[in-house]
Biotite code that builds the C-alpha atoms (Angstrom):
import biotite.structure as struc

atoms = struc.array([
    struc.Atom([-204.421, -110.173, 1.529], chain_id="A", res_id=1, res_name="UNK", atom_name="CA", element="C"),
    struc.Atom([-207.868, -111.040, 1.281], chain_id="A", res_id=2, res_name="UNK", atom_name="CA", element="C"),
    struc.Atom([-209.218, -109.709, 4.245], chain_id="A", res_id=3, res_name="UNK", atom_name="CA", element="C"),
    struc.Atom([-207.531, -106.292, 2.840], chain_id="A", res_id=4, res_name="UNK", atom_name="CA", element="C"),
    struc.Atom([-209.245, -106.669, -0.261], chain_id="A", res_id=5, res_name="UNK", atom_name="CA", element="C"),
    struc.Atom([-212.738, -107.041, 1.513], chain_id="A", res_id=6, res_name="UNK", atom_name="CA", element="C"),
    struc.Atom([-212.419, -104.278, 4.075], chain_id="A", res_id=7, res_name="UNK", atom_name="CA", element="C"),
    struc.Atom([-211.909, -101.869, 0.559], chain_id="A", res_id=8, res_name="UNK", atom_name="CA", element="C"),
    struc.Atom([-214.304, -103.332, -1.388], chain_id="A", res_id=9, res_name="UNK", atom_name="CA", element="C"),
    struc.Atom([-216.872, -103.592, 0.925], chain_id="A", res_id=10, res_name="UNK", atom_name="CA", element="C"),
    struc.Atom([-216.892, -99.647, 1.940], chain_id="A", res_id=11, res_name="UNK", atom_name="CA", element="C"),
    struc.Atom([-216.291, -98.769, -1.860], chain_id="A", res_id=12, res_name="UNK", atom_name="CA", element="C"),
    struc.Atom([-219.763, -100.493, -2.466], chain_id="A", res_id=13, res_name="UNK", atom_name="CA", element="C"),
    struc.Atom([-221.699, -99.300, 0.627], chain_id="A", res_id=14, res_name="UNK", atom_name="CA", element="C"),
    struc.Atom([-220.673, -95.529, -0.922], chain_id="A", res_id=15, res_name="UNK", atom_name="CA", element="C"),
    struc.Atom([-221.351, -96.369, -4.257], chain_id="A", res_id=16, res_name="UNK", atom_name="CA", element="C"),
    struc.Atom([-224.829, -97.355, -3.271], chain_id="A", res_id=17, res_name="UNK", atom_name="CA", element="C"),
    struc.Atom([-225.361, -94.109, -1.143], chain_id="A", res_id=18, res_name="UNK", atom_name="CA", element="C"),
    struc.Atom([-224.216, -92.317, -4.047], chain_id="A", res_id=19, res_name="UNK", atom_name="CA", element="C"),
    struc.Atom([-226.869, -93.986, -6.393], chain_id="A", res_id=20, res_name="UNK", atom_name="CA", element="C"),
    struc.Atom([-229.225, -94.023, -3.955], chain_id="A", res_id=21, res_name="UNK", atom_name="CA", element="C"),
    struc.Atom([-228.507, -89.792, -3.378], chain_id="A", res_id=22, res_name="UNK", atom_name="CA", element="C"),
    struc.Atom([-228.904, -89.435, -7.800], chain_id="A", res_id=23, res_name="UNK", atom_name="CA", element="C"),
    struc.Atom([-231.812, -91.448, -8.122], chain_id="A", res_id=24, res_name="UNK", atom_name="CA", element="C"),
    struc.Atom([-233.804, -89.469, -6.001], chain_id="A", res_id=25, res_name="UNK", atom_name="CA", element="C"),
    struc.Atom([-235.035, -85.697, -7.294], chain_id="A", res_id=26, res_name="UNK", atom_name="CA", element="C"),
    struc.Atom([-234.544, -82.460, -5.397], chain_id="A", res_id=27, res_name="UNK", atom_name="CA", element="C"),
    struc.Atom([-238.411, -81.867, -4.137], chain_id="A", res_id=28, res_name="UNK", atom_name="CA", element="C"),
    struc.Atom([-237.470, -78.498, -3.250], chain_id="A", res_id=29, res_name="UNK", atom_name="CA", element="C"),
    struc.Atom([-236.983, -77.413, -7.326], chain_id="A", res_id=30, res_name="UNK", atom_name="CA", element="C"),
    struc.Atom([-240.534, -78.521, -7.538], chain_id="A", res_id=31, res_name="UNK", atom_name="CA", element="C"),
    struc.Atom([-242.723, -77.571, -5.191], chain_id="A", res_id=32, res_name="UNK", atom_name="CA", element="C"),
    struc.Atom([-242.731, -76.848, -0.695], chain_id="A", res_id=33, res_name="UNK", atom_name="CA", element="C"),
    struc.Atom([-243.765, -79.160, 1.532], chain_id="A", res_id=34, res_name="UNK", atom_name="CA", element="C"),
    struc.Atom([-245.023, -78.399, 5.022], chain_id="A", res_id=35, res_name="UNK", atom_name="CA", element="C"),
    struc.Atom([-245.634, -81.400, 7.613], chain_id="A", res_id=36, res_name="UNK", atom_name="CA", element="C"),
    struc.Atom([-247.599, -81.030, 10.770], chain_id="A", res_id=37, res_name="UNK", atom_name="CA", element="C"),
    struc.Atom([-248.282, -83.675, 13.396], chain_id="A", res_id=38, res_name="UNK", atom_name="CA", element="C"),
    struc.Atom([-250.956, -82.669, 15.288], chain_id="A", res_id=39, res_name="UNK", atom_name="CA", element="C"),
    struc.Atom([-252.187, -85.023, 18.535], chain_id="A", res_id=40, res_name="UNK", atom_name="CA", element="C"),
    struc.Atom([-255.218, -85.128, 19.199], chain_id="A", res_id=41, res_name="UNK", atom_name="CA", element="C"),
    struc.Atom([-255.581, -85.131, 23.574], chain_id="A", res_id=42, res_name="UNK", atom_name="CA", element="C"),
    struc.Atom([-259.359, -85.995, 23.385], chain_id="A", res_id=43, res_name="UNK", atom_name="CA", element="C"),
    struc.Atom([-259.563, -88.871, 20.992], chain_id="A", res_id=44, res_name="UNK", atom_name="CA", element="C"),
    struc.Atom([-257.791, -91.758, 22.918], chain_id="A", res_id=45, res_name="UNK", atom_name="CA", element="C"),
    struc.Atom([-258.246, -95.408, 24.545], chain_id="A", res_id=46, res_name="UNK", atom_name="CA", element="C"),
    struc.Atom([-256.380, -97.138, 27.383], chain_id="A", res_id=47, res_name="UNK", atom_name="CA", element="C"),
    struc.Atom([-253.665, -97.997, 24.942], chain_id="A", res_id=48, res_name="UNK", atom_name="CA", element="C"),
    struc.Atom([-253.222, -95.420, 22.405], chain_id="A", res_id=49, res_name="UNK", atom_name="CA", element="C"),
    struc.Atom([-253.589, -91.685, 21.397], chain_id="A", res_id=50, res_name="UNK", atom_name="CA", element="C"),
    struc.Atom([-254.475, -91.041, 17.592], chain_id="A", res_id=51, res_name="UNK", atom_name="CA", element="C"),
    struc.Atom([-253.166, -87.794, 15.485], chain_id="A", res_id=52, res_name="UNK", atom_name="CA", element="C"),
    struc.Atom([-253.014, -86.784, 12.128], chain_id="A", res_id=53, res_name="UNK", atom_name="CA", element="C"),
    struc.Atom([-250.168, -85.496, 10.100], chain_id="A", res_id=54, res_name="UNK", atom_name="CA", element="C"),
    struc.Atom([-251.350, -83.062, 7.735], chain_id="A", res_id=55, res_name="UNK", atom_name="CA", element="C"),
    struc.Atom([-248.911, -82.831, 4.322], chain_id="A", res_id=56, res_name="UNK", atom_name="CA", element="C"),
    struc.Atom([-249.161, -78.880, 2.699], chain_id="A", res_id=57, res_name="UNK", atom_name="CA", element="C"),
    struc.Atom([-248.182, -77.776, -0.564], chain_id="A", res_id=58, res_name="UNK", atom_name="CA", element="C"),
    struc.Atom([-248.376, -73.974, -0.058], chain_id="A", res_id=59, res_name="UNK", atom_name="CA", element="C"),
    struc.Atom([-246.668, -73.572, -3.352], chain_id="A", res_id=60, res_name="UNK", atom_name="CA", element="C"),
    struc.Atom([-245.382, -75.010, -6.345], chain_id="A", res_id=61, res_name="UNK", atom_name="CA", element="C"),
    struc.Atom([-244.119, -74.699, -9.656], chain_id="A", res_id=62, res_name="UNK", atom_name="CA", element="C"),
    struc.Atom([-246.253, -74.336, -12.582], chain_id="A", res_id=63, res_name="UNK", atom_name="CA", element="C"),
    struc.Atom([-244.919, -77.439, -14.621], chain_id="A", res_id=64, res_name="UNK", atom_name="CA", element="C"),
    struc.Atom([-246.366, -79.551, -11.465], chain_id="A", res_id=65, res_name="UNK", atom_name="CA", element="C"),
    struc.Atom([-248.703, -82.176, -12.625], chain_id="A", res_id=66, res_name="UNK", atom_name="CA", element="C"),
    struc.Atom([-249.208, -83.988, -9.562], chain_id="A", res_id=67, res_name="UNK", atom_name="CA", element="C"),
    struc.Atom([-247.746, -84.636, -6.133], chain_id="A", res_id=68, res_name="UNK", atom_name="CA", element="C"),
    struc.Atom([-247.673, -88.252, -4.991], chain_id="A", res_id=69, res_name="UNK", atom_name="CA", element="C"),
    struc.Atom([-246.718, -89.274, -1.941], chain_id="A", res_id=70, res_name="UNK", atom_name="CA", element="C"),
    struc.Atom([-246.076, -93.024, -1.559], chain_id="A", res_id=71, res_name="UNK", atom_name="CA", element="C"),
    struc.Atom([-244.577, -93.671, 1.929], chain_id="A", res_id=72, res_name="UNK", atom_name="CA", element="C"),
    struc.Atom([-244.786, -91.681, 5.019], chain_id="A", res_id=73, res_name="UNK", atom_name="CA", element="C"),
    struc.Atom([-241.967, -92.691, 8.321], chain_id="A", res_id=74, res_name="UNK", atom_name="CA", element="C"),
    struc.Atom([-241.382, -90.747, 11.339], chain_id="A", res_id=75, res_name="UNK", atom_name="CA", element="C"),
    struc.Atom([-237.908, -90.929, 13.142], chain_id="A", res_id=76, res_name="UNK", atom_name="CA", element="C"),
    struc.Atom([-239.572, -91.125, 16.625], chain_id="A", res_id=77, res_name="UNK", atom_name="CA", element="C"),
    struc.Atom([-240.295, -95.461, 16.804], chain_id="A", res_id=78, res_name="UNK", atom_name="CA", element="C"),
    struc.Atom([-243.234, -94.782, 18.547], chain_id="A", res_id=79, res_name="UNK", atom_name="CA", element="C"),
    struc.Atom([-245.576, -93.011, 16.079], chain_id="A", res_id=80, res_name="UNK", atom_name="CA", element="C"),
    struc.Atom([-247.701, -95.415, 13.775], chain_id="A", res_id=81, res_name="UNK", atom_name="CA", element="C"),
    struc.Atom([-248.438, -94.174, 10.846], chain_id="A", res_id=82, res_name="UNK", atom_name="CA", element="C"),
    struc.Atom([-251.837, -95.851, 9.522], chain_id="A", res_id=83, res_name="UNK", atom_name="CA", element="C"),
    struc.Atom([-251.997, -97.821, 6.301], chain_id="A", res_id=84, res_name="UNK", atom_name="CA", element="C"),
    struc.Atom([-252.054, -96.138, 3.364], chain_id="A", res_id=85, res_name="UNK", atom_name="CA", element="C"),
    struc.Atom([-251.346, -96.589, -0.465], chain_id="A", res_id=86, res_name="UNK", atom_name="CA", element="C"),
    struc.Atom([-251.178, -93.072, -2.006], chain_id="A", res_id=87, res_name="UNK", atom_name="CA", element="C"),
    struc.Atom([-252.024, -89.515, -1.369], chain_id="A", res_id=88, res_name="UNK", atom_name="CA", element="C"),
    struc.Atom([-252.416, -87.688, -4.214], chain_id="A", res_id=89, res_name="UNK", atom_name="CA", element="C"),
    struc.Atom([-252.615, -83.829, -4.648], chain_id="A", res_id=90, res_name="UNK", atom_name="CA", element="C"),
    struc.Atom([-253.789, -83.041, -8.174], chain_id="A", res_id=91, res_name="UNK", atom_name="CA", element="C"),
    struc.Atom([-252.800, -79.674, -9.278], chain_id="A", res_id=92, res_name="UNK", atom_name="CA", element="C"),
    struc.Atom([-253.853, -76.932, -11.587], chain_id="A", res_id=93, res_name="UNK", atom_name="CA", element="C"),
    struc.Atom([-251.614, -74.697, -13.890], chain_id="A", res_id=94, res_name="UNK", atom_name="CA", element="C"),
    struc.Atom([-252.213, -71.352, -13.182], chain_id="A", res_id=95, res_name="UNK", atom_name="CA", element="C"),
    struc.Atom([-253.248, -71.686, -9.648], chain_id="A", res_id=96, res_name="UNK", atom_name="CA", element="C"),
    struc.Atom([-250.189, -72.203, -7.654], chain_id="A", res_id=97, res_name="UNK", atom_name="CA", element="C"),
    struc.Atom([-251.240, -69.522, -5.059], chain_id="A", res_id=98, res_name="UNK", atom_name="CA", element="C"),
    struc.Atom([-253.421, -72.162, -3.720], chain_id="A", res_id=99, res_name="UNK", atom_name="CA", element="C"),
    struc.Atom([-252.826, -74.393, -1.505], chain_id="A", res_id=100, res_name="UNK", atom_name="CA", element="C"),
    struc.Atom([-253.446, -77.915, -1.506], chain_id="A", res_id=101, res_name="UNK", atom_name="CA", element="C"),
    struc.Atom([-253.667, -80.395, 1.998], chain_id="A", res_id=102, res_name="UNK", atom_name="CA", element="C"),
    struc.Atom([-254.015, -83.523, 2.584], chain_id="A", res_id=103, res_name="UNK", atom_name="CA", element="C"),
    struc.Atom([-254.307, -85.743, 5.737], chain_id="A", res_id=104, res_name="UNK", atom_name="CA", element="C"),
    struc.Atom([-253.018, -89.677, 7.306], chain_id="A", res_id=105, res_name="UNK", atom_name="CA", element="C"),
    struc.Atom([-253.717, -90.461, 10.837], chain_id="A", res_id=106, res_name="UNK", atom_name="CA", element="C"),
    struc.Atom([-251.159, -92.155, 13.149], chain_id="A", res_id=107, res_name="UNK", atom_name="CA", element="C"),
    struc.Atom([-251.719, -93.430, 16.394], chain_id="A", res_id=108, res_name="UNK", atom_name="CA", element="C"),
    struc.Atom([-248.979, -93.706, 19.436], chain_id="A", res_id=109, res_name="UNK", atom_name="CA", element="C"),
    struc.Atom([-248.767, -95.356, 22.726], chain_id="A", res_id=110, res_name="UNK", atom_name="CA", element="C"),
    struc.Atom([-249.640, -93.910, 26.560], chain_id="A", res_id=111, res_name="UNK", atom_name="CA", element="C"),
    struc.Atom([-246.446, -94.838, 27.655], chain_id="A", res_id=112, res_name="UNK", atom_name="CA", element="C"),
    struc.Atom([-244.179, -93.596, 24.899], chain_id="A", res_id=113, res_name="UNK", atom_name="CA", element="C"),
    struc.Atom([-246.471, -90.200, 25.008], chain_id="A", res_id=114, res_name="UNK", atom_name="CA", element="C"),
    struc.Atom([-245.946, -90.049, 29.367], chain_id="A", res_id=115, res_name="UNK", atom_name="CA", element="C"),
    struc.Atom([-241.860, -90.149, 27.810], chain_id="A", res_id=116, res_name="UNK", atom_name="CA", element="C"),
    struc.Atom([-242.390, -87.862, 25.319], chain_id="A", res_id=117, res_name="UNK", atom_name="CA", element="C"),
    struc.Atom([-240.264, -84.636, 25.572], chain_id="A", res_id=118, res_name="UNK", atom_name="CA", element="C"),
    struc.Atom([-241.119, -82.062, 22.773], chain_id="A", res_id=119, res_name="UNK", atom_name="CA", element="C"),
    struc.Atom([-238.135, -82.391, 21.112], chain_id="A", res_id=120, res_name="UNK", atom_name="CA", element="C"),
    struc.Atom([-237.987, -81.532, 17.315], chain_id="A", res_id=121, res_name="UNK", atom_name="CA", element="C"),
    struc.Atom([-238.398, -84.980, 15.305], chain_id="A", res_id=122, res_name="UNK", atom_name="CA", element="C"),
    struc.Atom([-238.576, -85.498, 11.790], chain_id="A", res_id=123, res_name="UNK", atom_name="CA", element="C"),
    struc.Atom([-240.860, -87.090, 8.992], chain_id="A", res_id=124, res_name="UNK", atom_name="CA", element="C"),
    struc.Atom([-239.314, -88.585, 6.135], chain_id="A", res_id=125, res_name="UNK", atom_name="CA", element="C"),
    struc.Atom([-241.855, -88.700, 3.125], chain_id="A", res_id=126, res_name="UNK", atom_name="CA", element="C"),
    struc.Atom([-241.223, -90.867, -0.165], chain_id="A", res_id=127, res_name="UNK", atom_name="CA", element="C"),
    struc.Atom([-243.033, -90.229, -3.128], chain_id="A", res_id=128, res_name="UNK", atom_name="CA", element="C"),
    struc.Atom([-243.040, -89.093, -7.249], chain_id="A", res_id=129, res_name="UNK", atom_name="CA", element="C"),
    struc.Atom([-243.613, -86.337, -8.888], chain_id="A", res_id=130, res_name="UNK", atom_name="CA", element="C"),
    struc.Atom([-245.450, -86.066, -12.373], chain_id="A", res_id=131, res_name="UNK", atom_name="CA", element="C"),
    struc.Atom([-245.023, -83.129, -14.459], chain_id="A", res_id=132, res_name="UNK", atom_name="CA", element="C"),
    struc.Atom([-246.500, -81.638, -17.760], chain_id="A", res_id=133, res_name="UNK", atom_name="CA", element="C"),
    struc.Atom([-244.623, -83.522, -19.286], chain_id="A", res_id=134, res_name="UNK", atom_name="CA", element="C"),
    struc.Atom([-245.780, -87.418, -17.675], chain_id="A", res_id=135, res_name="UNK", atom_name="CA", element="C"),
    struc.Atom([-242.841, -87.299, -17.202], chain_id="A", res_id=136, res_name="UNK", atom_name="CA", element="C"),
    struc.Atom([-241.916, -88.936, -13.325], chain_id="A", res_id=137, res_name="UNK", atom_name="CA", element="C"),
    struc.Atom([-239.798, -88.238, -10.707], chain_id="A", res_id=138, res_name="UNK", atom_name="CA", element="C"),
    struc.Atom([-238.780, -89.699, -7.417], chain_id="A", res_id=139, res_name="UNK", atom_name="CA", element="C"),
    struc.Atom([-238.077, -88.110, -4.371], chain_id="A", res_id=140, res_name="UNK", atom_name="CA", element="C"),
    struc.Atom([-237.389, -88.592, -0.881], chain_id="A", res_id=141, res_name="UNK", atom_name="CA", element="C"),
    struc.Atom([-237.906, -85.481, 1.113], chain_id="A", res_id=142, res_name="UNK", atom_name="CA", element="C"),
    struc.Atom([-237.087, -84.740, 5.186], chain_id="A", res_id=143, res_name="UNK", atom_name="CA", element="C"),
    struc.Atom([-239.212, -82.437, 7.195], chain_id="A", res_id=144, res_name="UNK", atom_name="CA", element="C"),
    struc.Atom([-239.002, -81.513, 10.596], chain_id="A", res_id=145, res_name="UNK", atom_name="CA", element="C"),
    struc.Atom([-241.836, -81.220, 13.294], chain_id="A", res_id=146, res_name="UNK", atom_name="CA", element="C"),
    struc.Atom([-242.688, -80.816, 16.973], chain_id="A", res_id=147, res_name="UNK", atom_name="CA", element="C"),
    struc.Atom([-245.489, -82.715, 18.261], chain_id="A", res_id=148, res_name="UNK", atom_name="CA", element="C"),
    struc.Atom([-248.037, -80.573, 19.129], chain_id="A", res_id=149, res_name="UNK", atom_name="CA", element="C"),
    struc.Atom([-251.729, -80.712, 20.423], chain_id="A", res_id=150, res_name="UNK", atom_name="CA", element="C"),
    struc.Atom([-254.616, -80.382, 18.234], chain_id="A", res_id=151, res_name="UNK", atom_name="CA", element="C"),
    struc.Atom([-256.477, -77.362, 18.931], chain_id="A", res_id=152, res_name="UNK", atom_name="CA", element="C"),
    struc.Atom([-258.320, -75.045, 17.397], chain_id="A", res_id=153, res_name="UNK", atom_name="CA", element="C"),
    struc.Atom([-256.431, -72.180, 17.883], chain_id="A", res_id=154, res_name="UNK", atom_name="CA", element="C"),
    struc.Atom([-253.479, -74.466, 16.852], chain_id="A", res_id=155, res_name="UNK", atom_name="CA", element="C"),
    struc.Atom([-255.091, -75.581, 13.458], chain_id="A", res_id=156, res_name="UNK", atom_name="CA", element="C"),
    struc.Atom([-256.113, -71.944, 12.390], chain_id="A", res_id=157, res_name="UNK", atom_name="CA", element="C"),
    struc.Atom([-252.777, -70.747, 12.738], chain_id="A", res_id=158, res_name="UNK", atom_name="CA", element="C"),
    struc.Atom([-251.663, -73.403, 10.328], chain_id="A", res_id=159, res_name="UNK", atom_name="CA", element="C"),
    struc.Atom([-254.072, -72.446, 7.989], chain_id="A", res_id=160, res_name="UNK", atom_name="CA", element="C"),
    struc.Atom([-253.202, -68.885, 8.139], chain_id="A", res_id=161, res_name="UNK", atom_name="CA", element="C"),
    struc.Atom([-249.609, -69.395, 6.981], chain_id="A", res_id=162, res_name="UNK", atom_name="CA", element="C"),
    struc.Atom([-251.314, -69.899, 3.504], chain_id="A", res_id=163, res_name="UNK", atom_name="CA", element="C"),
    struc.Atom([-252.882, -67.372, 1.240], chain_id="A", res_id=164, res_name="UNK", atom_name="CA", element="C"),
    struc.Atom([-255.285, -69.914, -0.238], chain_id="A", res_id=165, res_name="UNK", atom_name="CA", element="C"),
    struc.Atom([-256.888, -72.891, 0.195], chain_id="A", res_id=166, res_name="UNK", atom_name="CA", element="C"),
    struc.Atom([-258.185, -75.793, -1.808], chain_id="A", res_id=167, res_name="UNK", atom_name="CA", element="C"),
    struc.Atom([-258.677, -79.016, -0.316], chain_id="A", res_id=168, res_name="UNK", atom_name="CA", element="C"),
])
C-alpha cells in the first residue's frame, strides 16, 4: 500500500512542479524576438581550446519594453563554455523599436570535441527578466536554435543585414 501511494505521489509532484515551473516563466515571444548566433572563431585558438562568441539580437520589440535582461546563458552541446558573466543588459527606447539592439559573451570549446563536431543544429537556452513601462518584471526562459558556424566576414555581414537598423 505504501509503495502505491509513493509511486502516485511522487509523479503527481514532479508534474506539479513542471507545471509551476511552465507558469512562472513569461512568454518572451509576446515581448520582444530574440536571435542567437554562435559564431567560432578558426583563427583565435591555443593547443587546448577554440574561443567564439554568441551574439544575442533583439531585431524587434514591443513598445512597452523597458529593458531586456538576460541573466543566464547554457548551450545543449556539453562542450561549449560559456564565459562568466553576471548580466547583459539591452536598454531600450520607446519609439525606436525598428532598431536593433546586440549584444555579445564569448565561449570557448575544446580541440577534441570541435575534431567531433558535426554541424548539427544545437540549441541555446537563455534565462533572463524582462522590465516594462511599467517596472513591472518578468521572467522568462527562452530556447533558440543555432548551427555552429565560422566567423567570417562575409558570415557576420549577412547577420547584420537581416536587420533594418542598428544600435549597439
Amino acid at each position: 500500500m505504501n509503495y502505491l501511494l509513493l509511486t502516485t505521489i511522487i509523479p503527481l509532484a514532479v508534474g506539479i512542479f513542471f507545471i509551476y515551473r511552465r507558469l512562472s516563466y513569461s512568454k518572451f515571444d509576446n515581448y520582444a524576438e530574440l536571435n542567437v548566433s554562435v559564431l567560432l572563431d578558426q583563427n583565435n585558438g591555443d593547443f587546448n581550446s577554440h574561443y567564439g562568441c554568441i551574439i544575442f539580437q533583439l531585431p524587434s520589440y514591443g513598445e512597452h519594453v523597458k529593458e531586456v535582461v538576460i541573466t543566464g546563458v547554457h548551450s545543449s552541446n556539453k562542450h561549449i563554455r560559456v564565459n562568466a558573466f553576471e548580466k547583459l543588459n539591452f536598454f531600450l527606447t520607446p519609439g525606436k523599436s525598428t532598431e536593433s539592439a546586440m549584444r555579445s559573451i564569448g565561449f570557448s570549446i575544446s580541440n577534441k570535441a570541435l575534431l567531433n563536431h558535426k554541424g548539427q543544429k544545437e540549441s541555446v537556452i537563455v534565462k533572463g527578466y524582462i522590465i516594462d513601462r511599467k517596472g513591472e518584471k518578468k521572467s522568462y526562459l527562452k530556447t533558440s536554435y543555432y548551427t555552429l558556424q565560422d566567423f567570417s566576414k562575409d558570415n557576420f555581414v549577412n547577420q547584420l543585414g537581416k536587420t533594418k537598423g542598428l544600435a549597439v
